[in-house]
N, C-alpha and C positions, 0 to 999 in steps of 0.2 A: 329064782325065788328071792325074797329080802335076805337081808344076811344078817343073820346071827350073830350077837353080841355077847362079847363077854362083859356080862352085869358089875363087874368086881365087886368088893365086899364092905365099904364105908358103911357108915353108920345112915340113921333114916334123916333126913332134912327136910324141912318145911316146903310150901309155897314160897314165901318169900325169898328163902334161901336159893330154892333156885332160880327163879327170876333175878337174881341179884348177881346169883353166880352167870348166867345166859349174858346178863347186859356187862358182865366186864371180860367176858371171852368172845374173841372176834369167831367167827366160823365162814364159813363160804356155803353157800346154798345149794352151788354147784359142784362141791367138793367130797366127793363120796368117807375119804375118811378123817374131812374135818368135822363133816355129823355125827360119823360113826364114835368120835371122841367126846361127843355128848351123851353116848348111850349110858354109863357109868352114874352120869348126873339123874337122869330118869329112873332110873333104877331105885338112886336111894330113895326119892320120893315117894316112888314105890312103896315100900318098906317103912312108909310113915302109914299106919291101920286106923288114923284117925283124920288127916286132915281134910279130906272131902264130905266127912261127912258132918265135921261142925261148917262145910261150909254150905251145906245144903241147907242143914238145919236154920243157919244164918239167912240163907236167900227166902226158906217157907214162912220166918219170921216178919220178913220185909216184903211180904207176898211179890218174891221173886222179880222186886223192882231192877237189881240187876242185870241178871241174865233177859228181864224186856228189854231192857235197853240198849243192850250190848250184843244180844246175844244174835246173831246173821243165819246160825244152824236151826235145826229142828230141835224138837223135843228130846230125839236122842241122845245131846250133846250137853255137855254141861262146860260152858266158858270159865275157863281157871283163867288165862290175861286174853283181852283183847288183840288183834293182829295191832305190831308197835312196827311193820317196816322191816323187821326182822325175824321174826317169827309169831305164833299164835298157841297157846297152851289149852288144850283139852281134855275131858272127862268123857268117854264115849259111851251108853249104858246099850248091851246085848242082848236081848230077852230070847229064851227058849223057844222054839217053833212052837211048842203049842200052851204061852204063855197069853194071857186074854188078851194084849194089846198087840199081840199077834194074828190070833184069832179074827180081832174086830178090824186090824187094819191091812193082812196081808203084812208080806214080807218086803214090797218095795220099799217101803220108807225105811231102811234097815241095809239097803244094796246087798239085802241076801239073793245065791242064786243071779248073781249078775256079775260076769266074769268083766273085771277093766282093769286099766293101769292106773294111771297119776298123774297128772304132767308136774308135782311138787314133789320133793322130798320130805318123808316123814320118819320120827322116831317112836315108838310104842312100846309100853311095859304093859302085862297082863297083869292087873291090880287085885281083882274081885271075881270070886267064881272059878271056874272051869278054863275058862275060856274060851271064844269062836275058834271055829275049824275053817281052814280053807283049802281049795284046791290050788295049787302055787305052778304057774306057768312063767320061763322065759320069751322073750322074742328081740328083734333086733331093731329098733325103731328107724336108724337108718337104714334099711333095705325094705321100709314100706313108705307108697306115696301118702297114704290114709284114706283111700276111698274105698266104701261099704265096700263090703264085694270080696277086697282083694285080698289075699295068702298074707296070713300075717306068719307064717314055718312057726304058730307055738310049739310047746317042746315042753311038756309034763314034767316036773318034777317030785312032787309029793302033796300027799292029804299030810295036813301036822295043826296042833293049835297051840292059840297063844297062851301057855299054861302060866298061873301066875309068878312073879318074877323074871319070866321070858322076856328078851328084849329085841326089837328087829328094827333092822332100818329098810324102809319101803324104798328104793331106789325112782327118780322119778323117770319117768317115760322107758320101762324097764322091765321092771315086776309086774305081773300079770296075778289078782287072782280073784277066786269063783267063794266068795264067803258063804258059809255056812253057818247057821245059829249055834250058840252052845248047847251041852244038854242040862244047864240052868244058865238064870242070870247073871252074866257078868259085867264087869266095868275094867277097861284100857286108858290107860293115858297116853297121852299126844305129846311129841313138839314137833309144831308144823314150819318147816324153813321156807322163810320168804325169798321169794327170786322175780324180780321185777317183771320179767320177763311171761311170767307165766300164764297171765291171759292169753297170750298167743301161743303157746304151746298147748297141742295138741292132748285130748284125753281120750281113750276110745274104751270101748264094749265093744266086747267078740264074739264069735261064734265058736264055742271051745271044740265042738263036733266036727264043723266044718273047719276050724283051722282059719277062719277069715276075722277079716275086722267088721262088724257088724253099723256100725256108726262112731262119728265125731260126738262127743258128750260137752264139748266147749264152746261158751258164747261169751268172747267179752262185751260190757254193756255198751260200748259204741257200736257193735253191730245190730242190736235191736233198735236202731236210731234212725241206722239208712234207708229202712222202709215208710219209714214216716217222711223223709227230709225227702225222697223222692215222688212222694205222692203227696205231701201235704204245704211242703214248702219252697211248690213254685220252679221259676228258673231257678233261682239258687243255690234251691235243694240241687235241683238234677243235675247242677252245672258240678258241686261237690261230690254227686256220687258219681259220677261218670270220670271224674278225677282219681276217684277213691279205684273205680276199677281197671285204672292204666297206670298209677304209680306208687299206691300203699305197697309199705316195706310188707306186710303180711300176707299169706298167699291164699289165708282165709278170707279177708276182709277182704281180699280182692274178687273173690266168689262171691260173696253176700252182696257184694255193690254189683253184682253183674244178674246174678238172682232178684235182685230187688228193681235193677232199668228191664230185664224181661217183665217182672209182673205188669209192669204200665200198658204193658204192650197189646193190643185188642185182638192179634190173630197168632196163629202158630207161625207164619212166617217171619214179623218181626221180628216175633222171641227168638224164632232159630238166628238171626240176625245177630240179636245181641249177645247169643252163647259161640256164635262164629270166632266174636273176637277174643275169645279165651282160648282158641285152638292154638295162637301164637306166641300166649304167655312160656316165656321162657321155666316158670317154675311146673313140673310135672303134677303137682296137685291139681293148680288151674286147667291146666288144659286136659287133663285126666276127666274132671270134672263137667268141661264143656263139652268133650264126648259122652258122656253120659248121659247131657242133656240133649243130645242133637241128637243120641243114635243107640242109648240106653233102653230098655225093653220098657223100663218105668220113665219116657219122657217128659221132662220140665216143662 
């Protein structure tokens, strides 16, 4: 499960304050307790009862010219900094299950009831309200290929919530959990740590029941590219993706270019063709994956 932080006891600090203190402390993304040595910082933040909500009041003034223009999340989310390369600072709002924006839109927009990991590191204080409950699962991410299906050994560890001043760090490709609403409104802050890397790191949703991994939840945006470049742009296109799926460093992108030269293809023979030569992809995703496709009950 994330791990628990000691909050310590400083005084409350601004916004600025702590963007100011983030940009003159180096941290590592990939560093479990060079984050963990931010939690302290989030915390006083915490502990400031005022400043999101003159800055809400600030964005309803400006009808919310900011957060349009800035803002990449939903509704849910309230952008305190933009992503700077280093990290991203957030406001996250929690409504009750049976609060009307609940009601009218369901729980997905909320990733309630949808048990995943991360493939980021994150730090979170519980600011406002109660705070969300979740179900907090381990698992071991090197000992799975990631394909739907397969045994992810979760391993339960506790119902708990984020009570205010609670501080956690979400471990990335790691923590496992199944959120649940609070039983009011609440609002969490964020510091999201950037890691260049993490388009291609994998995110999944599981099947907590069955113990598997239910699907990959990640798409960097060069892979909704290759379906267009192979069916729309010619030799060129296909001469790039058929490059894409014998020597991209990623072992997804090298799926997706293999997924996308089958789609061209007019019969089941072909395609069985094209997922052939993913059998000898040295990475076990790929070729996991082109079994699937060849010999999977739900064939590609």
């Amino acid at each position: 499960m994330p791990r628990v932080l000691d909050p310590g006891s400083g005084d409350a600090i601004g916004l600025d304050d702590l963007v100011a203190a983030l940009d003159a402390t180096p941290f590592d993304a990939r560093d479990e307790d060079s984050l963990a040595a931010l939690g302290p910082l989030l915390a006083r933040l915490g502990r400031n009862r005022d400043f999101l909500a003159d800055l809400v009041i600030a964005e309803l003034e400006d009808r919310c010219s900011g957060q349009s223009s800035g803002n990449t999340y939903g509704a849910q989310v309230f952008l305190l900094r933009p992503a700077n390369g280093r990290y991203v600072l957030r406001a996250n709002f929690w409504p009750a299950r049976n609060d009307a924006v609940v009601r009218a839109s369901g729980t997905a927009p909320f990733f309630y009831d949808l048990p995943h990991d991360h493939n980021f590191s994150f730090l979170t204080v519980g600011y406002q309200g109660p705070g969300y409950w979740s179900d907090y699962y381990d698992y071991d991410v090197d000992a799975v290929t990631g394909l739907p299906g397969e045994s992810a050994d979760l391993r339960f560890v506790e119902r708990s919530r984020l009570e205010p001043g609670k501080v956690l760090l979400y471990r990335a490709r790691r923590d496992v959990h199944r959120q649940l609403p609070p039983d009011s409104l609440s609002v969490s802050l964020n510091i999201l740590a950037y890691d260049r890397a993490q388009p291609w790191c994998d995110q999944f949703r599981f099947d907590v029941e069955a113990g598997t991994i239910a699907e990959g939840l990640t798409t960097a945006p060069s892979e909704a590219l290759v379906a267009l470049a192979v069916h729309y742009a010619g030799e060129e296109g296909l001469a790039l993706t058929e490059d894409l799926a014998k020597r991209h460093p990623a072992a997804r992108m090298r799926v997706t270019a293999l997924r996308a030269l089958a789609s061209r293809e007019p019969g089941r023979a072909e395609r069985d063709a094209v997922w052939a030569r993913g059998l000898d992809d040295p990475d076990a995703y790929v070729a996991g994956y082109a079994r699937r496709a060849l010999f999977g009950p739900n064939r590609i």
